[in-house]
C-alpha positions as CSV (number, residue, x, y, z in Angstrom):
1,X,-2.2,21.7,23.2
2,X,-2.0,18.6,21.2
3,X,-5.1,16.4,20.9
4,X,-3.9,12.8,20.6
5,X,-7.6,11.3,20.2
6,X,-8.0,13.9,17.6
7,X,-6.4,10.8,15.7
8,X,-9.8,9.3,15.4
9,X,-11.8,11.5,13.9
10,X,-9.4,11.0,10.9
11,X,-10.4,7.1,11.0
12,X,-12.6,5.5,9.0
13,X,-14.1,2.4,9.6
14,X,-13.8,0.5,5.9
15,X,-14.4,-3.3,6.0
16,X,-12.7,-5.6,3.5
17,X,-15.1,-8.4,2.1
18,X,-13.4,-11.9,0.4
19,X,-15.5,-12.6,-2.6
20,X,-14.8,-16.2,-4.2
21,X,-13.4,-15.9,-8.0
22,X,-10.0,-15.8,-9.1
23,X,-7.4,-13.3,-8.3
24,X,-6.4,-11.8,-11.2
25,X,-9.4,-12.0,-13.5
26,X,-10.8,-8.5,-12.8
27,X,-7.7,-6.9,-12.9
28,X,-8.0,-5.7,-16.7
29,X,-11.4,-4.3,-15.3
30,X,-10.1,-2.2,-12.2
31,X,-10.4,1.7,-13.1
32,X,-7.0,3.3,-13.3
33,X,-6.1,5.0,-9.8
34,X,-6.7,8.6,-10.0
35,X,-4.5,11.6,-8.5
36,X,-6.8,13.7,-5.9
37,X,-7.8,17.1,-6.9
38,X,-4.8,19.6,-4.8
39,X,-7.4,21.2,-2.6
40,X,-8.4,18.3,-1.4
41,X,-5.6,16.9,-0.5
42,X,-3.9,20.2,1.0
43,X,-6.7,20.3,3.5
44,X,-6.6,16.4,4.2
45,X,-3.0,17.2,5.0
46,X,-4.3,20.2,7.4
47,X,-7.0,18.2,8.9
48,X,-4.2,16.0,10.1
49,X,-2.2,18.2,11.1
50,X,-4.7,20.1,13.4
51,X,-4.1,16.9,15.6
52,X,-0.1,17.2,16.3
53,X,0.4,20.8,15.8
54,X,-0.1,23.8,18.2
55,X,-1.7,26.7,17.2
56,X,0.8,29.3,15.8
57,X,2.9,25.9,14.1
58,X,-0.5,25.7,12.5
59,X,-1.6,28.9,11.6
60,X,2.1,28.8,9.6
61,X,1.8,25.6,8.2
62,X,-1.8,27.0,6.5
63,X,0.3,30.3,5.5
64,X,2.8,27.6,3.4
65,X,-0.2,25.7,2.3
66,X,-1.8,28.8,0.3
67,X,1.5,29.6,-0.9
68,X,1.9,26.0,-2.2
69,X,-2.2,26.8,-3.9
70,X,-1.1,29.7,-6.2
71,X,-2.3,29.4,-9.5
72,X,0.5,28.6,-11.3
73,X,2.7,27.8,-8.2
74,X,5.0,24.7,-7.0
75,X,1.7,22.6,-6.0
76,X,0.1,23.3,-9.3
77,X,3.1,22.0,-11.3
78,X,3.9,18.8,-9.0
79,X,0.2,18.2,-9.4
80,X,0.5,18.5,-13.4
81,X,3.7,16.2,-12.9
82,X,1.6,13.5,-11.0
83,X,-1.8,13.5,-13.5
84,X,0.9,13.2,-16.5
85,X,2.6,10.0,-14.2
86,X,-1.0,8.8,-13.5
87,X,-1.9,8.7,-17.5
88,X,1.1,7.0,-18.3
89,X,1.4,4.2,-15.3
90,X,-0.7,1.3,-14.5
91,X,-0.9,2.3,-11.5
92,X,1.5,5.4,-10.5
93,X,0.1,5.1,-6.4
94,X,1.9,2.0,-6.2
95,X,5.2,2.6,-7.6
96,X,5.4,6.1,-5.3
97,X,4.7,3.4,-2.4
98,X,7.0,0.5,-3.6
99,X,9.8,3.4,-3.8
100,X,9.3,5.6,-0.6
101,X,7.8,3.3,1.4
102,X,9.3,0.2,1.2
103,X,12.6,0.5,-0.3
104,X,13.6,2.9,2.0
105,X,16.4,2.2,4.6
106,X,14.8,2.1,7.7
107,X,13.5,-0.9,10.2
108,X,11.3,-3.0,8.4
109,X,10.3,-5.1,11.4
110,X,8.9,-2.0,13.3
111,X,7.3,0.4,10.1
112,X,6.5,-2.2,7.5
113,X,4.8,-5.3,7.9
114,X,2.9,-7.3,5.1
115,X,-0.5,-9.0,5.7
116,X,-2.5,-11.3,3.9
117,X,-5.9,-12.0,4.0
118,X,-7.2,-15.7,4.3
119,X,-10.6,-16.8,4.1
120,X,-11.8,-18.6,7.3
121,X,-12.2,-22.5,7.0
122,X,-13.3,-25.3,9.4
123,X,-10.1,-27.0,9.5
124,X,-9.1,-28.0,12.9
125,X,-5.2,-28.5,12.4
126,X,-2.8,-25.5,11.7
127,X,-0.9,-27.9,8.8
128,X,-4.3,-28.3,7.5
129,X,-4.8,-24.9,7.1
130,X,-1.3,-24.1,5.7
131,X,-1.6,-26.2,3.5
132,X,-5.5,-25.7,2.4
133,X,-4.3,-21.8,1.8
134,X,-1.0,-22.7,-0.1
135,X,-3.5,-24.4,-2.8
136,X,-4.7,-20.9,-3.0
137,X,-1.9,-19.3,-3.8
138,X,-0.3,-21.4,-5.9
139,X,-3.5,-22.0,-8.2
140,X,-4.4,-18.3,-8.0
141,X,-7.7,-19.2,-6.7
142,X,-7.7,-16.3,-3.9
143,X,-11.2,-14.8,-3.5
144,X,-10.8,-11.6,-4.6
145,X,-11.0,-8.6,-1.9
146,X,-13.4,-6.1,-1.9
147,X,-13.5,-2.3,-0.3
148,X,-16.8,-0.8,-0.3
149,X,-18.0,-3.1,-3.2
150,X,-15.5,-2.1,-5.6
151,X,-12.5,-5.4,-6.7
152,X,-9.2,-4.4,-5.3
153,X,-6.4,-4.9,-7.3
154,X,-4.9,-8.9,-6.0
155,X,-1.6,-8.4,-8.5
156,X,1.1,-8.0,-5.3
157,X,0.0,-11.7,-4.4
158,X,1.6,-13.1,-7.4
159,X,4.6,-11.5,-6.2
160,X,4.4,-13.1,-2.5
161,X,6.7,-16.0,-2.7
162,X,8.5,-15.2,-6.1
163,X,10.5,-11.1,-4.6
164,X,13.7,-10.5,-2.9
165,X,14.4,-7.4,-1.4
166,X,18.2,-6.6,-2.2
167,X,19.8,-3.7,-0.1
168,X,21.3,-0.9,-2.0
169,X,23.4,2.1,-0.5
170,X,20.5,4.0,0.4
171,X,17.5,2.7,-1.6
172,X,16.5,-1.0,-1.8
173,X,15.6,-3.0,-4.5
174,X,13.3,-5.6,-5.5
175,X,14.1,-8.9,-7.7
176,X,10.9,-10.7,-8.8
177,X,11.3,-14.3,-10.3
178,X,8.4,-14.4,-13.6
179,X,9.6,-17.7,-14.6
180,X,6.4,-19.9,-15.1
181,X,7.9,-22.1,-12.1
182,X,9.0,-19.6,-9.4
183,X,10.3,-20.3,-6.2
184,X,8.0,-21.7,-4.0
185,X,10.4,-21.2,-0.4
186,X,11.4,-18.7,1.6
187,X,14.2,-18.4,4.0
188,X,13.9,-16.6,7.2
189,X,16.9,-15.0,9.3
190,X,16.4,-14.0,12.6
191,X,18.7,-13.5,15.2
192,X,22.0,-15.0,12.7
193,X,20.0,-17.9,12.3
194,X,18.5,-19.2,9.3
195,X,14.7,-21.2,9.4
């Protein structure tokens, strides 16, 4: 039988703290992401999967999974394929994202939504606000986030106001402006209407 609060065992609590400083300037400091060792992620994937599946879809999912572990075997090669991606990318976690993720074609309103993280201030008005947090953006003073005391990377802010998602056939595209002066609008359609 499926266990749907199974879900939370896999949860884990992980609080994002706003450090003052300016966005980018640890970025040349941030370690290189790294690609998980294959045994830990194959039984990641299991652990997961012990929540949705029923027992015999299990016990043949692990069958596939030591298949995919032979030495010398499909996982070992992709795995090879991903640490030779991961030494020659910035960051190769989030162009696998950016591509099948978000440039997918599927409903963006219901499976991807973007959030940004603002640092509280005592200003009563919403303009105020808006406006206070705009200055931040545009001046690149955003505190810097961070996840269990480590910087996280702040780069996809610069790219907030300045991208354009362009639809493709099946596969999406992004256009980012890197002009010194980029756009500083958006347009929103909802419902044929434009805001």
């Amino acid at each position: 039988m499926v266990n749907p609060c199974g879900l939370m065992k896999l949860v884990k609590p992980v609080s994002v703290t706003l450090v003052a400083g300016r966005d980018l300037s640890q970025l040349k400091t941030l370690p290189k992401p790294t690609v998980p060792p294959l045994k830990r992620t194959c039984k990641l994937y299991l652990s997961f999967l012990e929540t949705f599946l029923q027992p015999e879809e299990l016990n043949h999912t692990k069958k596939l999974v030591e298949e995919f572990l032979i030495p010398g075997g499909v996982g070992e090669t992709l795995q090879k394929g991903l640490e030779r991606r991961a030494c020659n990318t910035e960051n190769w976690i989030t162009d696998a994202y950016l591509k099948y993720e978000c440039l997918k074609r599927k409903p963006l309103v219901i499976l991807l939504n973007f959030a940004i993280l603002c640092t509280r201030k005592d200003i009563r008005d919403k303009q105020g606000q808006i406006r206070f947090h705009v200055c931040m953006f545009c001046s690149g003073t955003l505190p810097v986030e961070y996840m269990r005391g480590k910087p996280l990377c702040m780069k996809q802010y610069e790219q907030v106001f300045s991208s354009c998602r362009i639809p493709g056939a099946k596969t999406d595209f992004l256009l980012f402006d890197k002009s010194s002066n980029p756009p500083k609008n958006i347009t929103v359609v909802h419902n044929g209407q434009t805001r």
